[in-house]
KOLBAPA-793404 format. One record per residue (C-alpha): residue in three letters; x, y, z. Coordinates in steps of 0.001 Angstrom, whole numbers, plus 500000, padded with zeros to 6 digits. Layout:
BEGIN
ALAXYZ
...
//
This chain:
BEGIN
UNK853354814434429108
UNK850972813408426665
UNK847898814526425586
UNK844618812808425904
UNK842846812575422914
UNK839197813815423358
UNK836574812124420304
UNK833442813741419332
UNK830900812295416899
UNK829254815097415022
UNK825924814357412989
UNK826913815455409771
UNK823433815249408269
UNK821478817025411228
UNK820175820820411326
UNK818466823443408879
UNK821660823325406523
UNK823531819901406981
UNK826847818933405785
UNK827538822354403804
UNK827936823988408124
UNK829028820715409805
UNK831972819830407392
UNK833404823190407706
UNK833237823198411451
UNK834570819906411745
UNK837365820643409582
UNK837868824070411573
UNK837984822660414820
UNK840106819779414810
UNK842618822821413239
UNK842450824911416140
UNK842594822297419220
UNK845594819559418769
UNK843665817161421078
UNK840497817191419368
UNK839371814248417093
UNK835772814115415057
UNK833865811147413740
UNK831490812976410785
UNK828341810522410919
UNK826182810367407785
UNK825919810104403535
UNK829901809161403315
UNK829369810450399568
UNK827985813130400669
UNK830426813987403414
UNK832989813295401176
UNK832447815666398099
UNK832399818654401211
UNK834979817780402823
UNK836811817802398822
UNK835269821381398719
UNK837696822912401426
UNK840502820749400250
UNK840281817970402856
UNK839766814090403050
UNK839232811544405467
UNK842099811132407879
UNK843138809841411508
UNK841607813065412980
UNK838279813609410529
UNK837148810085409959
UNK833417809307408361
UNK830871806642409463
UNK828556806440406753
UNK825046805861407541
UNK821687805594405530
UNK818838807410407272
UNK818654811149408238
UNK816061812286411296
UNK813870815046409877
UNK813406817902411570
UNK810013817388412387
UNK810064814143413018
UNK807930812793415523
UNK810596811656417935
UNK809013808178418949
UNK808752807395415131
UNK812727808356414696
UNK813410806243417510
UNK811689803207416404
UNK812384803367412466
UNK815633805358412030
UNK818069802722413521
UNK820576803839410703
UNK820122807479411281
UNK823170809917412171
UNK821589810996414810
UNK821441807658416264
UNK824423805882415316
UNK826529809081416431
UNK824592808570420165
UNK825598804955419885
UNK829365805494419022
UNK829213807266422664
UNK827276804023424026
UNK830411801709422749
UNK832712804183423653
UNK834441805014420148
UNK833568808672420913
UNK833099810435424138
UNK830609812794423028
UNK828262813706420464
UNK826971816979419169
UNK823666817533416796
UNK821608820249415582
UNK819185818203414440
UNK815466817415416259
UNK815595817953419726
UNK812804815811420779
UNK813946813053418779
UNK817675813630420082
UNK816865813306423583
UNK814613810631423122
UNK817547808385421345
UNK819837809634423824
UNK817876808786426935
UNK817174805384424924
UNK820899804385423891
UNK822703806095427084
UNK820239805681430053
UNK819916808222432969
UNK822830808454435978
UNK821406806487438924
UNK819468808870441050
UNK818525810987437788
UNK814824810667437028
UNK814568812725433708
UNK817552814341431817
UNK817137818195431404
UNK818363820773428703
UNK820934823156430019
UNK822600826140428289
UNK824140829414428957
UNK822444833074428893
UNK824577836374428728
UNK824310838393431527
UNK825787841843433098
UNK828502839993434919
UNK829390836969433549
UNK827278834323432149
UNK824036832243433665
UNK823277828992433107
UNK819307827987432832
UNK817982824759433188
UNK815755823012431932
UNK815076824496428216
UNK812167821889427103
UNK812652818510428344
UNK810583818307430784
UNK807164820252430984
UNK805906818882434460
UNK808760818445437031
UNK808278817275440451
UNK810341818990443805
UNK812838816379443361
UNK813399816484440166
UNK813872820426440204
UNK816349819070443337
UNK818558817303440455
UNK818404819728438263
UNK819939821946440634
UNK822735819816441256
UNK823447818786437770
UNK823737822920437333
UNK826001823502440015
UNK828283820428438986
UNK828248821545435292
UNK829320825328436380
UNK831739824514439042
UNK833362821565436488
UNK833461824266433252
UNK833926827420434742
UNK835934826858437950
UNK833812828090440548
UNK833911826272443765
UNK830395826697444948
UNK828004828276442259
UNK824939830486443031
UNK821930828449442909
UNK818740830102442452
UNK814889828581441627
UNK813070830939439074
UNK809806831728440388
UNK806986834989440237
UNK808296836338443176
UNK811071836285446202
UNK809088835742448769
UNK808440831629450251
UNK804591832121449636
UNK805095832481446230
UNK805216829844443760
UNK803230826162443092
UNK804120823421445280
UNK807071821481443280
UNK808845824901443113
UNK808384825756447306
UNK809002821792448002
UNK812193821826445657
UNK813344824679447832
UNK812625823155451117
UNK815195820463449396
UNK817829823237448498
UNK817758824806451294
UNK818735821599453209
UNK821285820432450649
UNK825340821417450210
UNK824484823644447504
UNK825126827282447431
UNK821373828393447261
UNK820194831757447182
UNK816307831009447264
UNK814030832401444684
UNK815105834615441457
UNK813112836196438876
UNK813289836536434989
UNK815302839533435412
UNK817785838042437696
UNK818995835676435089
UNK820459838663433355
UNK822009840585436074
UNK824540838268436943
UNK823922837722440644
UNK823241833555440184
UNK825096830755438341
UNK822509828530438044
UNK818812828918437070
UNK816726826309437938
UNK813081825653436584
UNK810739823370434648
UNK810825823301430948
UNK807543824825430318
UNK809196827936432228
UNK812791827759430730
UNK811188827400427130
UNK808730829892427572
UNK811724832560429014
UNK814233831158426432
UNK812281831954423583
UNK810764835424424958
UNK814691836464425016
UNK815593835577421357
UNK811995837468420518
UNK812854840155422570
UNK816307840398421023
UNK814964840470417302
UNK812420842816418326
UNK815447845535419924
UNK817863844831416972
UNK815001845612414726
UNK813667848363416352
UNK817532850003416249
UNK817493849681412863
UNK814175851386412276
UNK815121854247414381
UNK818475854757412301
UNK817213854374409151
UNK814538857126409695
UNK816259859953408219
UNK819788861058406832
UNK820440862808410411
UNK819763859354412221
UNK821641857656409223
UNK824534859998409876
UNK824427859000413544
UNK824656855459412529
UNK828183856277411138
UNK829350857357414565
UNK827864854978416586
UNK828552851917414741
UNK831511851055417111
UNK829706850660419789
UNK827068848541417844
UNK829490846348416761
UNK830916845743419820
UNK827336845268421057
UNK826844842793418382
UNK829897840568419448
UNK828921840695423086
UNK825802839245422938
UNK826294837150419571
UNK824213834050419826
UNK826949831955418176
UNK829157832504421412
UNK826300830779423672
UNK825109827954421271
UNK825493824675421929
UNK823099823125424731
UNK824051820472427284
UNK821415817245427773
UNK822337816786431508
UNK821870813515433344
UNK822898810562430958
UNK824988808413431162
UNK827121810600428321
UNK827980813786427227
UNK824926814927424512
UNK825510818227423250
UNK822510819912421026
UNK823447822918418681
UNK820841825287417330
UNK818899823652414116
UNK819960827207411894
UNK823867827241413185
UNK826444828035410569
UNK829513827197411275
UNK831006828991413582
UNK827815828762416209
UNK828499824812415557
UNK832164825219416563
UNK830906826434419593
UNK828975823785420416
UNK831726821737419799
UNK833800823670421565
UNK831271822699424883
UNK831072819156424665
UNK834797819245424136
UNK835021820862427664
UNK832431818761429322
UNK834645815580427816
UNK837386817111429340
UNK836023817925433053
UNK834506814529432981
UNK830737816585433738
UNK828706813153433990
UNK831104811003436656
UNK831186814843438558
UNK827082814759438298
UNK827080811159439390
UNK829469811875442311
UNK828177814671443790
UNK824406813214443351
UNK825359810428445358
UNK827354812356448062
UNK824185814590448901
UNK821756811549448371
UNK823448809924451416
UNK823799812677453010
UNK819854813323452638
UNK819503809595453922
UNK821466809963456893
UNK820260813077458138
//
C-alpha cells in the first residue's frame, strides 16, 4: 500500500524568532513522520545557512521557495495584504491555493494571516466568516474553543457554523462520533445571554448536532463538552485570562517555595509532581490554532514558539490534511443546510 504524501508550507520567516525555530522544526518533523513533506518559504540565503547549522540542505522532503518580503508582526493586516505580495506569509497561503502544498502553518501576524488567507483561499460555501479554533486542557480530555479573535461581532448563524465547523473538526481529529456541543454564555439558564447567543441556540437545538445548551467558563475545563462555541471578543477575552491566570499560579508557586529553606526543602520532594504538572499542561502540547472555514487547511502557531511548540502545530495541520477537515466541514454544512431548508 502506499503512502500518501501529505505537503505543508511552513513560513520560515514568520514569528518572534524566525528561521533559527522554524528550520529546526522543519528539519525535526519531516524525521519523525515518513509521510510528511515541508516547503520552507522565505530568505533562501537565509534558510539556507540554518538549515547548514544542523547539518542539512535542501532535498526532495525540505525544499525552499525563496521569497523577498517578510509580514511584520505588527503589521497592519490590510497594508500586508495589499503591499507584501512577495511575503512568506503569502506565497506559503498561495502554494495551498495552486495546490503544491496542502496546508500551511505560520506564527507570524494573525490578523494579517487570516486576512491573506480569507483573500487567497475564499470561505466554504455556506461559511460567512472563518473562525480561530484551538484546543484547551481540561480534567478529562481536551476542549476545543472557538472562535479565538476573528470575529468580534457574530450573528446566531454564524455562531450556528461555528458550531458545526467544531463538531466536524473534533469528530474528524479525535474520533468521536457525535461531539458535545456547548454555547459559552453567563449562565445555564435560556434567559440568559444577548440575542445572537439565545437565537444561535434556538438553531442548535434544532440541528443534528450533539448540543448540550449553555456552558460556562468553568465548563471548558472540566471536560464535560467537546466543543466551545462563542464570539471572538469572548474566546479572546477567556483565552488570554487562562494564559494570565496560568503565569500568575506558576509564579505564585514559586514565591511560596522560595520563601524559606523549609519551603525550599519541600521543593526537593515535591518536584515530581511539579514536573509532571508542568508536562501536563505544557502550552507547547496545545499550540498550533486551526483557521476554520476556508477553502484550505491554515494552521497559526503562537508568535514566541520554539521549536518544539512549532512541531506541534505542524503536527495539527498534518492531521487536519490527513482527515480531509475542510471537504468534512463542507459536507456536513451542506447536509444540515438542507436539512434546515426542508424542514
Amino acid at each position: 500500500m502506499t503512502t500518501r504524501i501529505i505537503t505543508i508550507a511552513l513560513d520560515a520567516m514568520g514569528g518572534d524568532i524566525g528561521p533559527s525555530v522554524t528550520v529546526p522544526a522543519a528539519v525535526q518533523s519531516i524525521s519523525e513522520h515518513d509521510d510528511l513533506n515541508l516547503i520552507l518559504v522565505g530568505d533562501q540565503q537565509v534558510i539556507s545557512a540554518e538549515l547548514s547549522r544542523h547539518h542539512t540542505k535542501e532535498n526532495e522532503r525540505l525544499k525552499v521557495v525563496h521569497t523577498t518580503q517578510t509580514v511584520g508582526m505588527d503589521e497592519p493586516p490590510a497594508q500586508a495584504l495589499r503591499s507584501k505580495k512577495d511575503s512568506s506569509m503569502r506565497v506559503g497561503i498561495n502554494l495551498v491555493k495552486d495546490k503544491t502544498a496542502q496546508a500551511c502553518v505560520s506564527a507570524g501576524n494573525t490578523g494579517a494571516l487570516m486576512a491573506t488567507a480569507k483573500y487567497v483561499l475564499k470561505t466554504l460555501p455556506g461559511i460567512d466568516r472563518p473562525a480561530i479554533c484551538t484546543t484547551i486542557p481540561a480534567i478529562k480530555g481536551n476542549t476545543y474553543v472557538l472562535d479565538l479573535g476573528a470575529n468580534v461581532d457574530c450573528s446566531a448563524e454564524q455562531l450556528y457554523q461555528f458550531a458545526v465547523m467544531g463538531s466536524v473538526l473534533v469528530s474528524a481529529v479525535d474520533n468521536k462520533r457525535k461531539p458535545r456541543v456547548g454555547l459559552l454564555n453567563i449562565g445555564q439558564e435560556d434567559i440568559k445571554g444577548n440575542d445572537q447567543v439565545r437565537g444561535a441556540s434556538q438553531l442548535l437545538e434544532a440541528s443534528d448536532l450533539n448540543y448540550i445548551g449553555f456552558v460556562e467558563g468553568t465548563d471548558i475545563f472540566l471536560g464535560d463538552v467537546d466543543v466551545v462555541v462563542c464570539d471572538g471578543f469572548a474566546g479572546n477575552v477567556a483565552l488570554k485570562t487562562m494564559e494570565g491566570t496560568s503565569k500568575t499560579i506558576a509564579h505564585f508557586l514559586r514565591e511560596e517555595f522560595g520563601r524559606n529553606w523549609l519551603t525550599r526543602l519541600s521543593a526537593i520532594f515535591a518536584s515530581p509532581v511539579l514536573k509532571a504538572l508542568k508536562q501536563r499542561i505544557d502550552p507547547k502540547k496545545y499550540n498550533g490554532a486551526s483557521f476554520l472555514g476556508l477553502g484550505g487547511i491554515v494552521v497559526k502557531s503562537h508568535g514566541s514558539s520554539d521549536d518544539v511548540a512549532l512541531r506541534t502545530a505542524i503536527e495539527v495541520a498534518r492531521l487536519e490534511v490527513e482527515k480531509g477537515v475542510p471537504a468534512r466541514i463542507d459536507s456536513q454544512l451542506e447536509t444540515l443546510l438542507t436539512r434546515r431548508a426542508t424542514a
